[in-house]
PQR file with spaces between the fields and no chain letter, atoms N, CA, C, O and H, PARSE charges and radii, in Angstrom:
ATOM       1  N    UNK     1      14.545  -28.949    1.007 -0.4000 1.5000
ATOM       2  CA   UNK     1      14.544  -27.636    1.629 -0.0000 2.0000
ATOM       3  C    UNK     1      13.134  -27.244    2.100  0.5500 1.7000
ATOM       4  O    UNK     1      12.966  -26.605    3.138 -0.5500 1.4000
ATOM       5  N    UNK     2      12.159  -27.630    1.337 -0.4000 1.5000
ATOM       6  CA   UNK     2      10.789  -27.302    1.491 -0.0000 2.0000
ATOM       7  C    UNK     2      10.480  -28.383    2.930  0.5500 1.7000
ATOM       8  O    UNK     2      10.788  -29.570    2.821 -0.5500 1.4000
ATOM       9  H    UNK     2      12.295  -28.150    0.493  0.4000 1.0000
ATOM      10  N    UNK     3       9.755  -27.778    4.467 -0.4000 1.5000
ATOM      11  CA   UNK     3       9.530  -28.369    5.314 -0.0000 2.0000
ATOM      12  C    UNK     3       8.116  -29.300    4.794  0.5500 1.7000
ATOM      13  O    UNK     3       7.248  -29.153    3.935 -0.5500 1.4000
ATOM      14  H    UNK     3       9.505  -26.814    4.555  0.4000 1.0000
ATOM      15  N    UNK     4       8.461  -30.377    5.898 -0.4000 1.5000
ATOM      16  CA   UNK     4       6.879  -31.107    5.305 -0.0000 2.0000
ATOM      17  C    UNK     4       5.752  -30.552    6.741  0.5500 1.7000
ATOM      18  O    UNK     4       5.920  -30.543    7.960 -0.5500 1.4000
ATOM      19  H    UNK     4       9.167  -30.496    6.596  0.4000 1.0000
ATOM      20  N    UNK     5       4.941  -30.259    6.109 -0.4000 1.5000
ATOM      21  CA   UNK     5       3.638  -29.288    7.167 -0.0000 2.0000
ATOM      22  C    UNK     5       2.515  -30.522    7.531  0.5500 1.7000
ATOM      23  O    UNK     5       1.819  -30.550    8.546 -0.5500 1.4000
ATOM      24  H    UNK     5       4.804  -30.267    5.119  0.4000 1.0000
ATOM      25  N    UNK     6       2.521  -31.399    6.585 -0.4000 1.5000
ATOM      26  CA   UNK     6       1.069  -32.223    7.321 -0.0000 2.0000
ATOM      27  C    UNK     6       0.167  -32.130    6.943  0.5500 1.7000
ATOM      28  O    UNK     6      -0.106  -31.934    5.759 -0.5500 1.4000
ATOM      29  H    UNK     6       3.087  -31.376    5.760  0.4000 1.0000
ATOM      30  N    UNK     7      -0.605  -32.250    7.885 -0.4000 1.5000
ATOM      31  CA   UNK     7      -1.911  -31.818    7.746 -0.0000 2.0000
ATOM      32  C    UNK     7      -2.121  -30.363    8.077  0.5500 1.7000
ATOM      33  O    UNK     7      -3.224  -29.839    7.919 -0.5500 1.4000
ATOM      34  H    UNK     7      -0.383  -32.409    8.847  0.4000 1.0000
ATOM      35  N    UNK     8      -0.804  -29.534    8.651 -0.4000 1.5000
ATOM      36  CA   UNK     8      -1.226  -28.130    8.826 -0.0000 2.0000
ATOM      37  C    UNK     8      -0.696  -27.285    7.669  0.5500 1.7000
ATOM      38  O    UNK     8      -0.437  -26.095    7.850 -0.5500 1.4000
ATOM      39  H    UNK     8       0.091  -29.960    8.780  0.4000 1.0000
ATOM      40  N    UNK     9      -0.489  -28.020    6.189 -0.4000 1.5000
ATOM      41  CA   UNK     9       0.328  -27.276    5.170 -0.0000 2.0000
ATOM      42  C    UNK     9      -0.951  -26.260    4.610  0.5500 1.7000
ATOM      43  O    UNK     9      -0.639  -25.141    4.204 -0.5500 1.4000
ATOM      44  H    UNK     9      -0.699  -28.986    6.041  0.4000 1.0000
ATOM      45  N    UNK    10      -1.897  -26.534    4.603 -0.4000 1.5000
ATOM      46  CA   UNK    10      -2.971  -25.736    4.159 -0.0000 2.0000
ATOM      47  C    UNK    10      -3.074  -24.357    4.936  0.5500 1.7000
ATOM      48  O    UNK    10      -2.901  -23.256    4.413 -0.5500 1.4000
ATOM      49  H    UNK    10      -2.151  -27.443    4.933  0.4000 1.0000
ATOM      50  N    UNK    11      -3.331  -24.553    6.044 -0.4000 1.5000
ATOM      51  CA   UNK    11      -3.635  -23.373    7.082 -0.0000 2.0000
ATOM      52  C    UNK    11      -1.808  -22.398    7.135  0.5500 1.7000
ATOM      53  O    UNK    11      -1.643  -21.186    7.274 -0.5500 1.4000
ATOM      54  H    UNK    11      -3.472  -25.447    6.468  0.4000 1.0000
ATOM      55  N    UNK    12      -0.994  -23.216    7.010 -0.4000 1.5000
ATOM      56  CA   UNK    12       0.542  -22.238    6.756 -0.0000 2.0000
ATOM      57  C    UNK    12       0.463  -21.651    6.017  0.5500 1.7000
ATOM      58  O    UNK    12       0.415  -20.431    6.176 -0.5500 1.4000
ATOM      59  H    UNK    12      -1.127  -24.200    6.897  0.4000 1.0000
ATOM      60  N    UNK    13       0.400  -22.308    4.674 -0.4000 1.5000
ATOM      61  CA   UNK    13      -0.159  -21.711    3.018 -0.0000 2.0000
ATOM      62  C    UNK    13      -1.057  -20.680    3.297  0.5500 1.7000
ATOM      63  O    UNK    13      -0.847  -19.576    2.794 -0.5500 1.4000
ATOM      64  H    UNK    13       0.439  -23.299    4.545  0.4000 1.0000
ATOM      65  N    UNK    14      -1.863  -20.831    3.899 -0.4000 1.5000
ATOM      66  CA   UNK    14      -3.141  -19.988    3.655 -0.0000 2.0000
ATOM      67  C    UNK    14      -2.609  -18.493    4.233  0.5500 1.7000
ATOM      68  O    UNK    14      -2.764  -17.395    3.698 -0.5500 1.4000
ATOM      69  H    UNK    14      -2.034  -21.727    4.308  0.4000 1.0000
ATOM      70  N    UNK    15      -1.921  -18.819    5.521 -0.4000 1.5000
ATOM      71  CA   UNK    15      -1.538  -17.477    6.857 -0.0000 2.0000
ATOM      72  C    UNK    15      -0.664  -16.734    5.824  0.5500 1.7000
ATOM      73  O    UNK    15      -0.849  -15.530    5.648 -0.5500 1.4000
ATOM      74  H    UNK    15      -1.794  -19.710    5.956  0.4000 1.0000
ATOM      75  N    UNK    16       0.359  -17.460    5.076 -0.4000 1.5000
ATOM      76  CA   UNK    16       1.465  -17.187    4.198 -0.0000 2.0000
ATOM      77  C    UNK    16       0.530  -16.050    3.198  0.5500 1.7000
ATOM      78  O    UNK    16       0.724  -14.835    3.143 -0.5500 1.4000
ATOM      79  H    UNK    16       0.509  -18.439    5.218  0.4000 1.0000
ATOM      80  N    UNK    17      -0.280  -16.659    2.620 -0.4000 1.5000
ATOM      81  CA   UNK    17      -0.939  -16.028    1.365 -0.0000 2.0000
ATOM      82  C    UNK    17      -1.646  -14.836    1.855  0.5500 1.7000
ATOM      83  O    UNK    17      -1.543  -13.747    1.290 -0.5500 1.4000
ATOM      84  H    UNK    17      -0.437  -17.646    2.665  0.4000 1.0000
ATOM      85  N    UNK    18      -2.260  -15.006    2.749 -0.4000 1.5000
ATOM      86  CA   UNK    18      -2.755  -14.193    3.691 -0.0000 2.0000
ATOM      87  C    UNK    18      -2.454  -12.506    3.980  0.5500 1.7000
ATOM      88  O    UNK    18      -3.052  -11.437    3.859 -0.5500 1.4000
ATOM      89  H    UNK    18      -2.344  -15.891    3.207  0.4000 1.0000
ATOM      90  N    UNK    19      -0.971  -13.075    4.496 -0.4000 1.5000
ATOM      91  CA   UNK    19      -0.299  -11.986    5.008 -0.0000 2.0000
ATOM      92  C    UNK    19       0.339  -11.303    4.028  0.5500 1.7000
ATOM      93  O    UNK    19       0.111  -10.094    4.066 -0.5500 1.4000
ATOM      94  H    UNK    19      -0.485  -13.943    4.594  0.4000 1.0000
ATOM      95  N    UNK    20       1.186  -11.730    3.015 -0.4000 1.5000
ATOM      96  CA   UNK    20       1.602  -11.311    1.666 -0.0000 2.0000
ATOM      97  C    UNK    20       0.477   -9.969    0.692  0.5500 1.7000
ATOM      98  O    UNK    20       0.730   -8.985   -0.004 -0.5500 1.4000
ATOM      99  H    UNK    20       1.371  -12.712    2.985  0.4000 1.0000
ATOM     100  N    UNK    21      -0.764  -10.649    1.155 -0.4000 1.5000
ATOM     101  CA   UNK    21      -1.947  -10.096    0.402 -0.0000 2.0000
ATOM     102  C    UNK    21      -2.208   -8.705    1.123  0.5500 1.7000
ATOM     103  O    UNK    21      -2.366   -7.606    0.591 -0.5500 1.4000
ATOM     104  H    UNK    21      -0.970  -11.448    1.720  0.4000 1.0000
ATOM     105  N    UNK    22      -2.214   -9.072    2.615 -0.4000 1.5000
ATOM     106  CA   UNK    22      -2.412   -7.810    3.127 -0.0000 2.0000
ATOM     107  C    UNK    22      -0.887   -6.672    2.905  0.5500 1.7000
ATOM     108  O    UNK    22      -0.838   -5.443    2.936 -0.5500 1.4000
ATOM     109  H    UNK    22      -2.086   -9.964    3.047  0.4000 1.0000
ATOM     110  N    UNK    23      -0.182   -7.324    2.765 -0.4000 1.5000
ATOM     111  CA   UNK    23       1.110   -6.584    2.703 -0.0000 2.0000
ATOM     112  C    UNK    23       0.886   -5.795    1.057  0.5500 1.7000
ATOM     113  O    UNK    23       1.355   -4.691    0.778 -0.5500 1.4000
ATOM     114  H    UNK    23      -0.221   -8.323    2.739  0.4000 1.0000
ATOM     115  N    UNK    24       0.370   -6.341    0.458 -0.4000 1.5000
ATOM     116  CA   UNK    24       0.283   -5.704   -0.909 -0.0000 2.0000
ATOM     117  C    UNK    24      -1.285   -4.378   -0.792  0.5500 1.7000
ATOM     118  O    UNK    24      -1.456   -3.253   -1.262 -0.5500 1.4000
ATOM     119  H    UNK    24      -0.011   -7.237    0.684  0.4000 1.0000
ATOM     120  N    UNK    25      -1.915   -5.061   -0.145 -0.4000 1.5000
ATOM     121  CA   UNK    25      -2.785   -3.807   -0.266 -0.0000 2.0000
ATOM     122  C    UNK    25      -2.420   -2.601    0.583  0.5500 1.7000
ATOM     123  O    UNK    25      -2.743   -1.482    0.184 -0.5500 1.4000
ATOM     124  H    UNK    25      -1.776   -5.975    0.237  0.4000 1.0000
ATOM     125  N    UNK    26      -1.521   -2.816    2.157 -0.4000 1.5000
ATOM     126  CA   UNK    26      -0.948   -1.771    2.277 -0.0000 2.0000
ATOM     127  C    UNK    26       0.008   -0.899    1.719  0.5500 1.7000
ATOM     128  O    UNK    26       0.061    0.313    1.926 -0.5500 1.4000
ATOM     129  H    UNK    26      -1.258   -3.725    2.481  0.4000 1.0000
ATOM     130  N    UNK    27       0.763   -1.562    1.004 -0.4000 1.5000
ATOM     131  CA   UNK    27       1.611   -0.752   -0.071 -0.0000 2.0000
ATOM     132  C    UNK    27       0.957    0.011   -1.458  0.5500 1.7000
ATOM     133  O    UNK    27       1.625    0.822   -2.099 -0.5500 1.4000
ATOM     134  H    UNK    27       0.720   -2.547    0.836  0.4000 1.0000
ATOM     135  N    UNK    28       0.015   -0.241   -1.710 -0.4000 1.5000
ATOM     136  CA   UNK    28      -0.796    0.163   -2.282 -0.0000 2.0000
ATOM     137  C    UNK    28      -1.348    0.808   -1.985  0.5500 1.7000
ATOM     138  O    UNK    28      -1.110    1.896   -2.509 -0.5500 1.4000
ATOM     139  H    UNK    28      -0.528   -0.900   -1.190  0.4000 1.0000
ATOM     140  N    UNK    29      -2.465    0.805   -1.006 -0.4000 1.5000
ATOM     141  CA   UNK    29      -3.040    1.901   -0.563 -0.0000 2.0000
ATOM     142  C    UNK    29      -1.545    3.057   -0.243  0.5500 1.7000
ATOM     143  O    UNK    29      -1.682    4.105   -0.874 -0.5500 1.4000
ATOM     144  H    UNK    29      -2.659   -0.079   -0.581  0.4000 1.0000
ATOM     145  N    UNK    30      -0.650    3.020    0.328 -0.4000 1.5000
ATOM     146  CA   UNK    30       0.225    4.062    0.833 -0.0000 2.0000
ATOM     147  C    UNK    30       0.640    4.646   -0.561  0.5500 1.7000
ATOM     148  O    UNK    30       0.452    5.847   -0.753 -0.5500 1.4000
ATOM     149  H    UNK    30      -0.539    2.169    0.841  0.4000 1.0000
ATOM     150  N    UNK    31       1.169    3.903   -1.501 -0.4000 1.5000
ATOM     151  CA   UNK    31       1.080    4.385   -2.809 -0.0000 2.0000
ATOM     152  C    UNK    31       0.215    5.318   -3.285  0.5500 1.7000
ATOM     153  O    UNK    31       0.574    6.480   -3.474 -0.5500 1.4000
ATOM     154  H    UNK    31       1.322    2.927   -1.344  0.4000 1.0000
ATOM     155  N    UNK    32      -0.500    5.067   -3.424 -0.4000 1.5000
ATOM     156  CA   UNK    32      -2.533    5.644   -4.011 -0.0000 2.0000
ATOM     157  C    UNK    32      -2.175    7.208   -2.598  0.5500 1.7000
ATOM     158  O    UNK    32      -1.846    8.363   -2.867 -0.5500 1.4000
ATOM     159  H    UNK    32      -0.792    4.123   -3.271  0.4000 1.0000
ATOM     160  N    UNK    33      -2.334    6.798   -1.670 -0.4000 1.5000
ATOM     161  CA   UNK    33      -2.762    8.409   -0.593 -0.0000 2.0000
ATOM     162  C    UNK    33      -1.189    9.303   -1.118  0.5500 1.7000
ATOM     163  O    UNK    33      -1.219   10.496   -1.418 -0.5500 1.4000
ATOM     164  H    UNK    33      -2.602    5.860   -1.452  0.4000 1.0000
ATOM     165  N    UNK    34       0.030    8.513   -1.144 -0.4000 1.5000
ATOM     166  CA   UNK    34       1.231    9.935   -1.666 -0.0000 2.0000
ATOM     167  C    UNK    34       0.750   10.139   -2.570  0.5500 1.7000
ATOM     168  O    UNK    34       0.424   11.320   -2.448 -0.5500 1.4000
ATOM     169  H    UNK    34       0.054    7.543   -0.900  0.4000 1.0000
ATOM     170  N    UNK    35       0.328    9.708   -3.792 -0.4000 1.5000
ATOM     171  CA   UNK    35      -0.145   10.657   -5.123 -0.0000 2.0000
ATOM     172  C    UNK    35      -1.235   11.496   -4.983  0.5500 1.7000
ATOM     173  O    UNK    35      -1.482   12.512   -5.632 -0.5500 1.4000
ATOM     174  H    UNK    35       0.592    8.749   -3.892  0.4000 1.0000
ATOM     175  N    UNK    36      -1.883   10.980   -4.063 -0.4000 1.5000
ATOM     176  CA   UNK    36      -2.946   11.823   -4.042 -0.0000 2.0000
ATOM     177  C    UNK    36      -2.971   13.018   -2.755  0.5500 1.7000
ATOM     178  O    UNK    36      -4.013   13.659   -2.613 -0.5500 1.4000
ATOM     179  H    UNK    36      -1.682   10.155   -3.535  0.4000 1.0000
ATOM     180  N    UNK    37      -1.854   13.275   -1.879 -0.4000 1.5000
ATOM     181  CA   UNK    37      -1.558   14.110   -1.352 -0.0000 2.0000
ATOM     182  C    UNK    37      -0.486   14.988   -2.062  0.5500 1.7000
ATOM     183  O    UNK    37      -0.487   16.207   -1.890 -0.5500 1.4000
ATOM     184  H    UNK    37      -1.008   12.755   -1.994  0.4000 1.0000
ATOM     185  N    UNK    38       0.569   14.279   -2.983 -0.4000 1.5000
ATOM     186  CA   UNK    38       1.774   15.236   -3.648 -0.0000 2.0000
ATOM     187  C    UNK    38       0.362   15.712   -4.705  0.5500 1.7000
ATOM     188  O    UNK    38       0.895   16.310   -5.640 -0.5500 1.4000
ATOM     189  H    UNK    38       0.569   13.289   -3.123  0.4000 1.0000
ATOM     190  N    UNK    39      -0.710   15.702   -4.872 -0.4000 1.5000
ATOM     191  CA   UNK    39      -1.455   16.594   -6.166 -0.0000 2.0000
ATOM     192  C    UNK    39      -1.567   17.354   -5.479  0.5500 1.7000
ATOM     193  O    UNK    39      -1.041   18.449   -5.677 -0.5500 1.4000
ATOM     194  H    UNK    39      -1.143   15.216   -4.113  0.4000 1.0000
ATOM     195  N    UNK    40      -2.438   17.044   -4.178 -0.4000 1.5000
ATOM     196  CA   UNK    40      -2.878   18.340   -3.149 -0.0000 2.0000
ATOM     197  C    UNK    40      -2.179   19.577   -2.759  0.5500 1.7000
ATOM     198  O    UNK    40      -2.632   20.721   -2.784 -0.5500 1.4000
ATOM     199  H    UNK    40      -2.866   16.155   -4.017  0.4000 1.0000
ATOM     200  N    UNK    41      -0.875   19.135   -2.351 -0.4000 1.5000
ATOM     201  CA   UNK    41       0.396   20.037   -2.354 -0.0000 2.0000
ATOM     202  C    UNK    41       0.492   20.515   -3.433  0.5500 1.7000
ATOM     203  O    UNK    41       0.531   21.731   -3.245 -0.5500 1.4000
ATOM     204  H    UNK    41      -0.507   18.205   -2.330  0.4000 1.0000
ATOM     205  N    UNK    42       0.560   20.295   -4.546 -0.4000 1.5000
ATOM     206  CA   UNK    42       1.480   20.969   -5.481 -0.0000 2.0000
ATOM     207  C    UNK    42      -0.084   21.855   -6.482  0.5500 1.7000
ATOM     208  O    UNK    42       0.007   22.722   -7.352 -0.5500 1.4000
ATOM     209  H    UNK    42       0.528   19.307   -4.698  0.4000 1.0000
ATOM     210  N    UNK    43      -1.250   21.265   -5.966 -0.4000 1.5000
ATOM     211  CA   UNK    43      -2.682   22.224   -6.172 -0.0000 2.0000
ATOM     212  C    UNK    43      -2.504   24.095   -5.059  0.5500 1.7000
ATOM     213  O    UNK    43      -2.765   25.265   -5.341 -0.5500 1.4000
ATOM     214  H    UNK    43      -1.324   20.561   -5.260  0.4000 1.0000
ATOM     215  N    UNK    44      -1.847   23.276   -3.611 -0.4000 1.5000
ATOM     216  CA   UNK    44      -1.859   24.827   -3.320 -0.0000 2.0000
ATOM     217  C    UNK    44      -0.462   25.531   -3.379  0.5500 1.7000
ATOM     218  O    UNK    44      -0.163   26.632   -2.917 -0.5500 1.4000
ATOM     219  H    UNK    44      -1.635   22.326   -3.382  0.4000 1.0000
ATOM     220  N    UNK    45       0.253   24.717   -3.995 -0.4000 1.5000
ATOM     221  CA   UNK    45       1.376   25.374   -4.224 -0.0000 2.0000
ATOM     222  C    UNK    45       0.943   26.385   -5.123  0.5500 1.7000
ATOM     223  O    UNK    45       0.909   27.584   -4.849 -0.5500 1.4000
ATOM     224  H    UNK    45       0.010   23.823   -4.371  0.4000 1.0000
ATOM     225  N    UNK    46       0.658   25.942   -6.054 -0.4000 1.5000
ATOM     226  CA   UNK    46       0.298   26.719   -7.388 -0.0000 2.0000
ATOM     227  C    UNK    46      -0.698   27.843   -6.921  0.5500 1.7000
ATOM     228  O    UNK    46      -0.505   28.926   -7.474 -0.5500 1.4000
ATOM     229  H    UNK    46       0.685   24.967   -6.277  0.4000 1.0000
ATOM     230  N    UNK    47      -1.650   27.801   -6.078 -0.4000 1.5000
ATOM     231  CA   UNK    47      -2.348   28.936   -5.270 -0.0000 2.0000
ATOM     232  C    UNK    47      -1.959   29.692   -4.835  0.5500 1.7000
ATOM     233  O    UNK    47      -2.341   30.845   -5.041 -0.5500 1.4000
ATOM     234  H    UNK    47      -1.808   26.921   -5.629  0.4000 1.0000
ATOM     235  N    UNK    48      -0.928   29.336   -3.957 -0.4000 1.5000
ATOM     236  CA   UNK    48       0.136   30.802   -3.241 -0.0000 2.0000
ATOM     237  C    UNK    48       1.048   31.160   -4.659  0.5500 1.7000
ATOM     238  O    UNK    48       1.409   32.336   -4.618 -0.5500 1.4000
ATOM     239  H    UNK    48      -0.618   28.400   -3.791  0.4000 1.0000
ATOM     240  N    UNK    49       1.326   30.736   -5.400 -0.4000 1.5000
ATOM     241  CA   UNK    49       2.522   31.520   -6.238 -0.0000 2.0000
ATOM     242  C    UNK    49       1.219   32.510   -7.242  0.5500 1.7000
ATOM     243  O    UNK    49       1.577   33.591   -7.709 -0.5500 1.4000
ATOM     244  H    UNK    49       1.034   29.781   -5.434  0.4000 1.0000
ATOM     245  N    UNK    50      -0.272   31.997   -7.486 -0.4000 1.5000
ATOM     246  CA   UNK    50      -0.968   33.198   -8.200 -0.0000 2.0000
ATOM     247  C    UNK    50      -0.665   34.663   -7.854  0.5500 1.7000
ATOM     248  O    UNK    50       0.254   34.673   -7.035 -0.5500 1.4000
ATOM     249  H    UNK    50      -0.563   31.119   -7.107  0.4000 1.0000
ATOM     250  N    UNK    51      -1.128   36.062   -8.195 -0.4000 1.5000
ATOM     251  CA   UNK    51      -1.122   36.956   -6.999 -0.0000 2.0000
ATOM     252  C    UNK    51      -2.636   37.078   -6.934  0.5500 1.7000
ATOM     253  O    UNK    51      -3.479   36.631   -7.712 -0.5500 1.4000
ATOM     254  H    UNK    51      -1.875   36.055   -8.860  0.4000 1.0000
ATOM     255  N    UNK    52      -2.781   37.785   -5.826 -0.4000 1.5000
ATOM     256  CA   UNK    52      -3.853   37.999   -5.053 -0.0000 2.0000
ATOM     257  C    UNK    52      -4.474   39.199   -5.240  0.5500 1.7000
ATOM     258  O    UNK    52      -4.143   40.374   -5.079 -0.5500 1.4000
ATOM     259  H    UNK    52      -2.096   38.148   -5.194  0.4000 1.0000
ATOM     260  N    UNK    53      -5.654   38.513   -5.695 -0.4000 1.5000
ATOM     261  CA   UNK    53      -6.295   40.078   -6.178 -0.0000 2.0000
ATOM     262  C    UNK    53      -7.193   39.901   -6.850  0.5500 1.7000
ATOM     263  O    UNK    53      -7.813   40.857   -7.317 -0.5500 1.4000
ATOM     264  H    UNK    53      -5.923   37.559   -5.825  0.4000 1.0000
């Protein structure tokens, strides 16, 4: 099932590993900015429900 690559199995491997890697740090980072925008929100939520004065 596994194709045979050659001499280009390294550089496939590599694009493969590559891209996987970047795929994980974008999910991550997008992870990391919602938590750190749902705090922000729910920081001025809590601001408007104080009263004013």
């Amino acid at each position: 099932m596994i194709p045979d690559l050659g001499k280009y199995a390294f550089a496939v491997l590599a694009s493969y590993g590559v891209g996987l890697g970047l795929l994980a740090v974008l999910v991550i980072a997008s992870i990391a900015r919602s938590r750190r925008v749902r705090a922000e929100l729910e920081q001025i939520e809590e601001r408007s429900k104080r009263p004013h004065g």
